[in-house]
LODOTI-333470 format. One record per residue: y, z, x of N, C-alpha, C in turn; residue in three letters. Coordinates in steps of 0.1 Angstrom, whole numbers, padded with zeros to 4 digits, always signed. Atoms other than C-alpha are relative to their C-alpha. Example, Ala and Ser with C-alpha at 12.3 -4.5 7.8 and 13.67 -1.06 7.14 Angstrom:
-0012+0000+0009-0045+0078+0123+0012+0000+0009ALA;-0011+0000-0009-0011+0071+0137+0011+0008-0008SER;
END
This chain:
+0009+0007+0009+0006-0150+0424-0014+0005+0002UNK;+0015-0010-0001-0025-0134+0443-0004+0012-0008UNK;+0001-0016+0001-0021-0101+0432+0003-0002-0012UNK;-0003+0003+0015-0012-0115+0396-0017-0009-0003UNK;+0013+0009+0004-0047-0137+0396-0012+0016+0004UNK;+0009-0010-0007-0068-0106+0413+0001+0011-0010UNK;-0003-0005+0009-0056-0088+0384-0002+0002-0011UNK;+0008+0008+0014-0070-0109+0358+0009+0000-0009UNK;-0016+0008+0007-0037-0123+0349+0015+0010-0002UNK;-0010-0001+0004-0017-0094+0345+0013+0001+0006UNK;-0008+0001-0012+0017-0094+0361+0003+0011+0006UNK;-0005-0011+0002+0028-0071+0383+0007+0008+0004UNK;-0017-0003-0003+0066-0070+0384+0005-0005-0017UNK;-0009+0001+0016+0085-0069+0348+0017-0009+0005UNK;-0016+0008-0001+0112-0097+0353+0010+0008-0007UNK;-0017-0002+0011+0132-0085+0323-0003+0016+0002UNK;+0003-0023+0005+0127-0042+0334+0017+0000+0001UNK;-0011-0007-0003+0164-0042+0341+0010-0003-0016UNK;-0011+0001+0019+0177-0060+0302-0016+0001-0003UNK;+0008-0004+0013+0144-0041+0284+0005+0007-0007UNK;-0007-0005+0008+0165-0018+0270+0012-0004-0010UNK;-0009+0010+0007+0192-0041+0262-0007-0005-0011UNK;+0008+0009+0008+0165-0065+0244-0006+0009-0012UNK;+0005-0003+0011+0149-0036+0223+0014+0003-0010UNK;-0013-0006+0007+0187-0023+0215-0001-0001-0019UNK;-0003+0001+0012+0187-0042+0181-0013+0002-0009UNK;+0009-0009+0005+0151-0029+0169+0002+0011-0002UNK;-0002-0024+0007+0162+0014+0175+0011-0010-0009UNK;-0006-0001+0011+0192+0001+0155-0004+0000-0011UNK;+0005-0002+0011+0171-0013+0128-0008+0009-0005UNK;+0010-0013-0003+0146+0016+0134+0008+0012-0008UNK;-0008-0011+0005+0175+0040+0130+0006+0002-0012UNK;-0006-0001+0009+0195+0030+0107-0006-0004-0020UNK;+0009+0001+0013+0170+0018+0078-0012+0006-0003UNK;+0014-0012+0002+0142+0042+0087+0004+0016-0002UNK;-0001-0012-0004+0153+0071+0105+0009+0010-0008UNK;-0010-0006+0007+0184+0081+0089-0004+0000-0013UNK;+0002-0002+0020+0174+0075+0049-0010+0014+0005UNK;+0008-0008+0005+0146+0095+0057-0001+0018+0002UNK;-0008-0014-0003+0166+0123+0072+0006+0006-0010UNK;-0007-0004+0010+0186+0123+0044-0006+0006-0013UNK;+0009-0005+0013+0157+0126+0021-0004+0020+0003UNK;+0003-0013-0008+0147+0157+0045+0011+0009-0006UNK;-0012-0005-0001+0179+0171+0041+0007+0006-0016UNK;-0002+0001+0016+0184+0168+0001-0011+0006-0005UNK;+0014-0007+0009+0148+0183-0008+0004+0012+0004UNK;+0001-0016-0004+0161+0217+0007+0013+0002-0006UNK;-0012-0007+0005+0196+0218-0014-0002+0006-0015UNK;+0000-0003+0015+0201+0231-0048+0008-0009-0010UNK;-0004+0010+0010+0205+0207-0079+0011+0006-0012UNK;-0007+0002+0012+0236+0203-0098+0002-0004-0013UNK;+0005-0004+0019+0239+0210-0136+0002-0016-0002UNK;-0002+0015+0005+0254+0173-0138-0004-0010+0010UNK;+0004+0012-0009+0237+0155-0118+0002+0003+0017UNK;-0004-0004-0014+0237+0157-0075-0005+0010+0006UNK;+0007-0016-0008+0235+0184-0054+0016+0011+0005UNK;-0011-0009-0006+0254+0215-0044-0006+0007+0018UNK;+0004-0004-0006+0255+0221-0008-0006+0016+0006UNK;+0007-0020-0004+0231+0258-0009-0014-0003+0005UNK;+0012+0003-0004+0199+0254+0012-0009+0011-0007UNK;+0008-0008+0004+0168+0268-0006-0014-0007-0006UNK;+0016+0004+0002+0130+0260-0013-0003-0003-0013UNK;-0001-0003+0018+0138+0257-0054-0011-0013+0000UNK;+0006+0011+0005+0126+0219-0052-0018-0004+0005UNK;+0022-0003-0003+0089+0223-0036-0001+0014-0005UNK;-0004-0010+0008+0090+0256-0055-0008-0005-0013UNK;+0005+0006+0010+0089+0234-0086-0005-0011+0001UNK;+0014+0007+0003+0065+0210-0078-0013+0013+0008UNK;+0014-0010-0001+0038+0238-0069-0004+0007-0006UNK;-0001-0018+0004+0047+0272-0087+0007-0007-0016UNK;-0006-0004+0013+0049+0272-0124+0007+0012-0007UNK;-0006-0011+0002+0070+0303-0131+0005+0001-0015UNK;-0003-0010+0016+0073+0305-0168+0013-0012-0001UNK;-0013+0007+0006+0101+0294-0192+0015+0001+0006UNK;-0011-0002-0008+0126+0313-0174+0002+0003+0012UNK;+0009+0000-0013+0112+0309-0144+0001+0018+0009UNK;+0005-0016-0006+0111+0350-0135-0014+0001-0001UNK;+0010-0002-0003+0072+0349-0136-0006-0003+0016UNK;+0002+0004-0014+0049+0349-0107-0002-0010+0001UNK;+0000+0013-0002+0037+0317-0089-0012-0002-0007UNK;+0011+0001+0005+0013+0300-0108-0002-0017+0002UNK;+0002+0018-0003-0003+0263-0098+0006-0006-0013UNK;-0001+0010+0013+0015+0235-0114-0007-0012+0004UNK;+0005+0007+0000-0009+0212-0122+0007-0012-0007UNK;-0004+0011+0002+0011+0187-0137+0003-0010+0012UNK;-0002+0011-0013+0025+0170-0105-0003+0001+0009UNK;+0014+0003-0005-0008+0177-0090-0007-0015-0004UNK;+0007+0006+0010-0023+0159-0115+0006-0016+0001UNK;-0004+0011-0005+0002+0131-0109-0001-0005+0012UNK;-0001+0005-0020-0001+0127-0069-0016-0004-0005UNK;+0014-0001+0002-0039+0128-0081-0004-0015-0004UNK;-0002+0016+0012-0035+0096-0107+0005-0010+0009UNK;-0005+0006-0008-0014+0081-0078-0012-0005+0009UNK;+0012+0000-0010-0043+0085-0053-0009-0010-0008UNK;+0011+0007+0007-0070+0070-0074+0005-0014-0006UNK;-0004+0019+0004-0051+0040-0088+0005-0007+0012UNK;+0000+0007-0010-0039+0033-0054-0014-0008+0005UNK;+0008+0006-0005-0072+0032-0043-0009-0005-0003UNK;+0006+0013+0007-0089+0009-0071+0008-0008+0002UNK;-0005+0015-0003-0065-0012-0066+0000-0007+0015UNK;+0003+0003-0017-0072-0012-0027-0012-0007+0000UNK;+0014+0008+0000-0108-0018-0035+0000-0008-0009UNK;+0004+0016+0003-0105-0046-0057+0006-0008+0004UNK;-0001+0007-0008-0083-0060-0034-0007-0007+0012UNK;+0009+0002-0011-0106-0057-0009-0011-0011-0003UNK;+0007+0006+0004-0134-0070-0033+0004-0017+0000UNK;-0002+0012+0005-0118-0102-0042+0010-0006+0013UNK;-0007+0005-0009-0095-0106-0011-0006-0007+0013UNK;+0013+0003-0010-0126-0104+0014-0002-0017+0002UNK;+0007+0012+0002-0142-0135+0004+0008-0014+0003UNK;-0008+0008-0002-0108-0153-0001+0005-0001+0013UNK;-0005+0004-0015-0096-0151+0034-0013-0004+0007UNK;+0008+0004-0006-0128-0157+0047-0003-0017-0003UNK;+0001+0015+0003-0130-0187+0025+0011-0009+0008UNK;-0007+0011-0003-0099-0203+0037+0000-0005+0017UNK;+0003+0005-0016-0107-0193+0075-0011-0009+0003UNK;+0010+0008-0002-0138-0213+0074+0004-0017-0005UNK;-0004+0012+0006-0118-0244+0058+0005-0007+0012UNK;-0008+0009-0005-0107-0275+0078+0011+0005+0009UNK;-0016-0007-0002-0075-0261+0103+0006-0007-0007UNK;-0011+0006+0004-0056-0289+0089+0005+0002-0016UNK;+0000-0005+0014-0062-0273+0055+0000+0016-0007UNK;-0009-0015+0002-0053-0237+0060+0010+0001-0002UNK;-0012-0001+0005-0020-0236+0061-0001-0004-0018UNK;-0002+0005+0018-0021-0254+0023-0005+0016-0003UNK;+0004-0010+0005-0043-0223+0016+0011+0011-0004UNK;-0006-0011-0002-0022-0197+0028+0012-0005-0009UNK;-0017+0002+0012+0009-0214+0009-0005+0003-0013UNK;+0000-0001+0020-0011-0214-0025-0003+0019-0001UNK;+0003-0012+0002-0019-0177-0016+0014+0010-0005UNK;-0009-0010-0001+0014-0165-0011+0017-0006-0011UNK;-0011+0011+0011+0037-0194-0035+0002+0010-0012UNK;-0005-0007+0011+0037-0167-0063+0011+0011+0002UNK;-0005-0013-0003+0050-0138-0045+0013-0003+0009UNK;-0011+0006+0000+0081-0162-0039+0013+0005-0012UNK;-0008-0005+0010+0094-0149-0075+0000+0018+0004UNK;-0007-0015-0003+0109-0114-0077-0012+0009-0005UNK;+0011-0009+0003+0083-0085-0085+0002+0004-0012UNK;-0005-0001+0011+0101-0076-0112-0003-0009-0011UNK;+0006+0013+0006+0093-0107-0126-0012-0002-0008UNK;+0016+0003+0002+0058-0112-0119-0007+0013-0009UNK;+0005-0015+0004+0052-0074-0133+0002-0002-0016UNK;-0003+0000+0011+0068-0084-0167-0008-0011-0005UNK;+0012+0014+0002+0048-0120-0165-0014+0006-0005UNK;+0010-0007-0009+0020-0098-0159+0000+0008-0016UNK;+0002-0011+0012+0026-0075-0192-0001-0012-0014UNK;+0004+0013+0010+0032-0111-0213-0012-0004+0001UNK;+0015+0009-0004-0002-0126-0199-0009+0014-0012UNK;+0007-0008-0001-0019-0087-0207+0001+0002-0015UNK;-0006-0004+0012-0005-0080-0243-0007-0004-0007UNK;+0011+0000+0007-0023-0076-0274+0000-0014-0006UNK;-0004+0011+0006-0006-0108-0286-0002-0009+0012UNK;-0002+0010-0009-0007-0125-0256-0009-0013+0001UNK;+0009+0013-0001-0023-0156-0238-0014+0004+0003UNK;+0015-0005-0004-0055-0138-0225-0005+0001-0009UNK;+0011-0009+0013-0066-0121-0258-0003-0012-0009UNK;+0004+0012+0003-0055-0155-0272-0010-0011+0001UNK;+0008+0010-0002-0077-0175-0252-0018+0004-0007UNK;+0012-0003+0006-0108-0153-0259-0001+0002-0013UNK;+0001-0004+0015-0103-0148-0295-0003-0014-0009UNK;+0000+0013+0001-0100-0191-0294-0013-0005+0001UNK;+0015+0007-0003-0135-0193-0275-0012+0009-0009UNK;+0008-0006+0005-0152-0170-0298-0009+0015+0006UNK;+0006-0011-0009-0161-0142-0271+0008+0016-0003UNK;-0002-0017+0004-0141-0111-0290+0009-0008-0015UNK;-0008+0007+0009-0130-0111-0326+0015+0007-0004UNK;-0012-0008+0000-0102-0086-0321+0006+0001+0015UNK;-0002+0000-0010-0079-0083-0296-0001+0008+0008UNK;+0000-0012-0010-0080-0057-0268+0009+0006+0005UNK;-0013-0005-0003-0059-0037-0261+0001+0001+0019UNK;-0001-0004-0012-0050-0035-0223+0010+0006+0008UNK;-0006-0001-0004-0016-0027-0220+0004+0012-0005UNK;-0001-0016+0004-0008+0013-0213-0014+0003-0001UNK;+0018-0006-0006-0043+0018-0196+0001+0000+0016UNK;+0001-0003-0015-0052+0028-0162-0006-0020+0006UNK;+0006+0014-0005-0070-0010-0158+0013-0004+0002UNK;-0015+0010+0000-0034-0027-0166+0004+0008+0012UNK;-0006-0007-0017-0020-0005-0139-0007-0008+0012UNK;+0006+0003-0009-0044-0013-0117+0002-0018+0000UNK;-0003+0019+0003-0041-0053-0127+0015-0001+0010UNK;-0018+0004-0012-0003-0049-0117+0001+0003+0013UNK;-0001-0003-0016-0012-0034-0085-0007-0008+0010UNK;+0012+0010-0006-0040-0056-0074+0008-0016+0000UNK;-0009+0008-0002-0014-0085-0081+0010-0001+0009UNK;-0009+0001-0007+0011-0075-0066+0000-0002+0016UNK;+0002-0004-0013-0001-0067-0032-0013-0008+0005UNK;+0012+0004-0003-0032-0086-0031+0005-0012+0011UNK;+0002+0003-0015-0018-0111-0001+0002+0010+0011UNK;-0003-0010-0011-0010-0080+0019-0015+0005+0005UNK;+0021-0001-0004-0056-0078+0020+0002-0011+0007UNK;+0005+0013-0007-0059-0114+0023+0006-0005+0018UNK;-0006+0008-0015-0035-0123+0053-0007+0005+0010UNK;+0007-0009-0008-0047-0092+0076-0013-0009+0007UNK;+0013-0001-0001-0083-0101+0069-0003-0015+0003UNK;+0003+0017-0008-0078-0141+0071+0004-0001+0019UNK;-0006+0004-0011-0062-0137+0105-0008+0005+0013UNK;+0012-0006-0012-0092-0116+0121-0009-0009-0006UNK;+0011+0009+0001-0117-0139+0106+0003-0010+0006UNK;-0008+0015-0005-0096-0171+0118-0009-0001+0016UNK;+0004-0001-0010-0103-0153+0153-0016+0007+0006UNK;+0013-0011+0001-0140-0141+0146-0007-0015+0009UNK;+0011+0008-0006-0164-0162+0170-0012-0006-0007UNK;+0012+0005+0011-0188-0179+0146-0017-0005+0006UNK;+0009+0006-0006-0211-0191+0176-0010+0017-0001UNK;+0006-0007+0000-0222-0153+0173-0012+0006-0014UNK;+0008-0001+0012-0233-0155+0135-0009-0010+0001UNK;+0010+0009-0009-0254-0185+0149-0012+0003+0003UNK;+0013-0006-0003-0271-0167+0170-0007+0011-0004UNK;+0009-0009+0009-0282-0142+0149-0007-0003-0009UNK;+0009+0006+0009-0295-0164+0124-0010-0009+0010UNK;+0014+0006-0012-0318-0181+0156-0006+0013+0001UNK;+0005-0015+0002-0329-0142+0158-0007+0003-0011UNK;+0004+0001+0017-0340-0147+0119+0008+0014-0004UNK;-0004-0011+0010-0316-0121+0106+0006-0008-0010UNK;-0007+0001+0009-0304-0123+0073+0013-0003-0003UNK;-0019+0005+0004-0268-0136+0055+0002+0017+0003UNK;-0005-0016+0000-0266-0096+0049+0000+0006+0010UNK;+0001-0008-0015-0278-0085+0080+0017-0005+0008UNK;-0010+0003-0009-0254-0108+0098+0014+0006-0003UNK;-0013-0005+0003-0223-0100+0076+0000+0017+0004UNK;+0000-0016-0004-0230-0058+0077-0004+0002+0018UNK;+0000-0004-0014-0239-0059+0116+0011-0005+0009UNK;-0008+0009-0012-0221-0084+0134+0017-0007-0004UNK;-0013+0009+0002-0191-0102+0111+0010+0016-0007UNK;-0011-0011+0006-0176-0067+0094+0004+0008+0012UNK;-0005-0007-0010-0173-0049+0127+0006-0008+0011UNK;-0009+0011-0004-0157-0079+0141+0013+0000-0003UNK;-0011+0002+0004-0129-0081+0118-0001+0014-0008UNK;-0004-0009+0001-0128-0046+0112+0018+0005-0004UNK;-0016-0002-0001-0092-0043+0123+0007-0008-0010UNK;-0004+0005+0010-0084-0068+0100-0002+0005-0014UNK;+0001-0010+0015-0097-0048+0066+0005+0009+0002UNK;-0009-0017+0002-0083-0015+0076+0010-0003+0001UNK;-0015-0001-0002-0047-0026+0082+0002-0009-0016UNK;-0004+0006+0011-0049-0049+0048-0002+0012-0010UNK;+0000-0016+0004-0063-0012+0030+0011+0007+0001UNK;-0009-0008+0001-0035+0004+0043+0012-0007-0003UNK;-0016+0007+0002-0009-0025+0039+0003-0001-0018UNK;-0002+0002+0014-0023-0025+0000+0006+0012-0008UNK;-0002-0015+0004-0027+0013-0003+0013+0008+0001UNK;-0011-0010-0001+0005+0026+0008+0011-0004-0007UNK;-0010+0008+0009+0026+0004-0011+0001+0008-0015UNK;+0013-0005+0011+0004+0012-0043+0003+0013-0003UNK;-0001-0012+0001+0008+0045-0037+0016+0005-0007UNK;-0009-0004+0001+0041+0046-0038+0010-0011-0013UNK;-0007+0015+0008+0051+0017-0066+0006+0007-0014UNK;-0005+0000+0014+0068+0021-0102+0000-0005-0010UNK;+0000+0010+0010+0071-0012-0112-0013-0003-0008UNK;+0020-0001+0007+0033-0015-0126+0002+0011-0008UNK;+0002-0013+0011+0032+0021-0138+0006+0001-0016UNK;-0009+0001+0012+0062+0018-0157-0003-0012-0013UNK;+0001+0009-0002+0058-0015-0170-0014-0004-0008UNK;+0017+0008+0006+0020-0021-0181-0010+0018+0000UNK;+0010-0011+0006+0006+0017-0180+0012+0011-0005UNK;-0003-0006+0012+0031+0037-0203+0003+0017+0006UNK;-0002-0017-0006+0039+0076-0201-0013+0008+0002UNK;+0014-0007-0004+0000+0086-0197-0003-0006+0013UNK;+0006+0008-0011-0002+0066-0168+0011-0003+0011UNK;-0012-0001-0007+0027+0078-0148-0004+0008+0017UNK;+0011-0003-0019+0021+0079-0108+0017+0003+0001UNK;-0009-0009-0006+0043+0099-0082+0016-0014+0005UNK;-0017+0014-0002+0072+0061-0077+0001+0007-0010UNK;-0009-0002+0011+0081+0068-0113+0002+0010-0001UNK;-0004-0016+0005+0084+0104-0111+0011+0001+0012UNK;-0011+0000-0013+0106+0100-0079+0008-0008-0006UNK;-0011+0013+0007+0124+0069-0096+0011+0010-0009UNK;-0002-0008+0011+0130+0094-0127+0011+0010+0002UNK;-0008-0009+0002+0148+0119-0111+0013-0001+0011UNK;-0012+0004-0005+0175+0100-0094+0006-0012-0005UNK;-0010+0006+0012+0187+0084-0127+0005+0006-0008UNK;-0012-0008+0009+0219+0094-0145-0001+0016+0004UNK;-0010-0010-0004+0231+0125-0147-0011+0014-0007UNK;+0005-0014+0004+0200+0146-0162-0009-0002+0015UNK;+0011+0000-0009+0184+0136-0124-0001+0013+0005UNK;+0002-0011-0009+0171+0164-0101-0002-0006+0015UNK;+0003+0005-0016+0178+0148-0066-0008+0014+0014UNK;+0008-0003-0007+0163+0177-0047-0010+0000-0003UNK;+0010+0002+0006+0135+0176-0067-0011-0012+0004UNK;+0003+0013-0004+0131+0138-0062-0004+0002+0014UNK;+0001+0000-0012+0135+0141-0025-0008+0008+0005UNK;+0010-0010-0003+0112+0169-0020-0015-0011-0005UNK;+0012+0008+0004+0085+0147-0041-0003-0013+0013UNK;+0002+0008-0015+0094+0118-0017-0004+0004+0011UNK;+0006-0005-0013+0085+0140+0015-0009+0000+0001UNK;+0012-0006+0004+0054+0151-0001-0009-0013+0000UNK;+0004+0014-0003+0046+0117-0004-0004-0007+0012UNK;-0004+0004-0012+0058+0105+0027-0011+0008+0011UNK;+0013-0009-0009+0036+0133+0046-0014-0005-0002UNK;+0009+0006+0008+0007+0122+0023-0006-0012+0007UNK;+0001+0012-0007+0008+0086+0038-0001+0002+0016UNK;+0000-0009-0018+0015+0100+0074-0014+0006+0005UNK;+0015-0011-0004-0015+0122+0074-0012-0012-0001UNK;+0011+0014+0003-0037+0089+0058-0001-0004+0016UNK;+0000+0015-0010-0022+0065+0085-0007+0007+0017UNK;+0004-0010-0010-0031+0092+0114-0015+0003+0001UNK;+0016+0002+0002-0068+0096+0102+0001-0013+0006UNK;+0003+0010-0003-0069+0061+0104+0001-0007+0015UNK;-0001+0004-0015-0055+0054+0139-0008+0014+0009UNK;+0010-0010-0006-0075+0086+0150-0015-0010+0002UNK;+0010+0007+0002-0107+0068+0138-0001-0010+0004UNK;-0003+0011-0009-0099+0035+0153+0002+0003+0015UNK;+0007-0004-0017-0094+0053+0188-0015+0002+0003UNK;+0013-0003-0003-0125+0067+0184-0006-0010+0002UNK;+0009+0017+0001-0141+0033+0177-0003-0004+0011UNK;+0000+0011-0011-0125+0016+0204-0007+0006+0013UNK;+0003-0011-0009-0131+0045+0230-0018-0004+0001UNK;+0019-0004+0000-0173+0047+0220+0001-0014+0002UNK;+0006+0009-0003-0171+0011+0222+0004-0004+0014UNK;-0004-0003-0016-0158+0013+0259-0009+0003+0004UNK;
END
């Protein structure tokens, strides 16, 4: 108990070292068998060659990153030449992920901050009314979401009622409607993050900064954002990688101009005109994509923590 107080609490003998491996057992399973393996198999499928009716034929070859990079012509015997099309899509992907990150951020900020400053015995309610929609299926809300947005709908309805437009607007099969479905969908995956570091943010320290005569601004940009730091960057990446990788929205409320890299992976592992190496090669490319993000991001957060050591 000395040598556990002298310590500054921590213990130091591991009761359970002899069942820790036991205890994680059923994590690697879930680890293995719903991470590891699908994504092996994706590995494994982006390097075969695609069958005329659908599938794959076991011949290993580079055909399907090939044709997402190298445009070779009609009959494809030309040299390599950039294909900018599904550039141009990862590109559309990127950029709507990450408006829809920042106006998550925009409008999620405030809300979690709001509810952590409320009453405790009146958070929880909060947090239920935040997250009571995203009880219905996505599917759902995405098609709710295209009824609410439509040129006939209840929106265009209401302002066409209060005299504030005298035609309707079009919004559905635009980059905004995309972005609407994405900023819905995922917008408690900001708020929770960012409520749960604010919840634990010391308030006696915005106090004393305002006895200092700083500013609301000052306080929030010096003292309350680099507080709850860790809480916006993991809500950022819990919005953005989702986002990145979605369908339902694209398909759904932005149309075939407004087709991101889910629907192009969705696309070619349905029926029998699919191209599953194709698919699976895009999914890597993806998948790398996100990897390389999330790795910046925990790079930059060592560094943080490290300088602030």
């Amino acid at each position: 108990m000395a040598g556990s107080a002298a310590s500054g609490g921590n213990a130091t003998t591991d009761t359970y070292a002899e069942a820790r491996y036991w205890l994680l057992l059923p994590s690697w399973v879930v680890l293995l068998g719903l991470s590891l393996i699908p994504v092996g198999m994706m590995l494994v499928y982006s390097f075969l060659t695609k069958e005329f009716r659908g599938g794959v034929i076991w011949e290993y070859s580079f055909a399907a990153y090939d044709q997402f990079f190298c445009s070779r012509g009609l009959f494809g015997d030309e040299p390599c030449a950039i294909e900018w099309t599904y550039i141009t899509i990862f590109w559309r992907s990127i950029w709507q992920a990450g408006a829809a990150t920042l106006l998550s951020l925009v409008i999620g900020f405030p809300t979690a901050y709001y509810i952590a400053t409320r009453p405790e015995k009146a958070r929880p309610l909060w947090v239920f009314l935040i997250t009571i929609p995203y009880w219905v299926n996505l599917l759902i809300r995405t098609v709710s979401m295209k009824f609410l947005l439509r040129d006939e709908g209840p929106l265009n309805g209401f302002l066409m009622n209060v005299g504030l437009i005298d035609d309707p607007i079009h919004i559905i099969n635009t980059n905004f409607a995309v972005q609407l479905g994405l900023f819905y969908s995922y917008l408690p995956f900001m708020v929770l993050p960012i409520y749960a570091a604010v919840e634990r943010y010391d308030f006696a320290l915005s106090e004393a900064a305002a006895d200092l005569y700083a500013s609301k601004w000052v306080t929030l940009r010096r003292i309350l954002l680099p507080a709850v730091k860790p809480g916006v960057v993991a809500g950022c990446i819990l919005v953005f990688v989702p986002s990145l990788g979605s369908f339902l929205a694209p398909d759904l409320l932005g149309g075939a101009k407004n087709f991101m890299i889910g629907s192009l992976i969705e696309e070619q592992f349905k029926g029998n005109a699919g191209n599953w190496p194709f698919g699976a090669a895009a999914s890597m490319i993806l998948l790398s994509m996100v990897l390389v993000i999330l790795l910046i991001f925990a790079r930059q957060q060592a560094k943080a923590e490290k300088g602030a050591g």
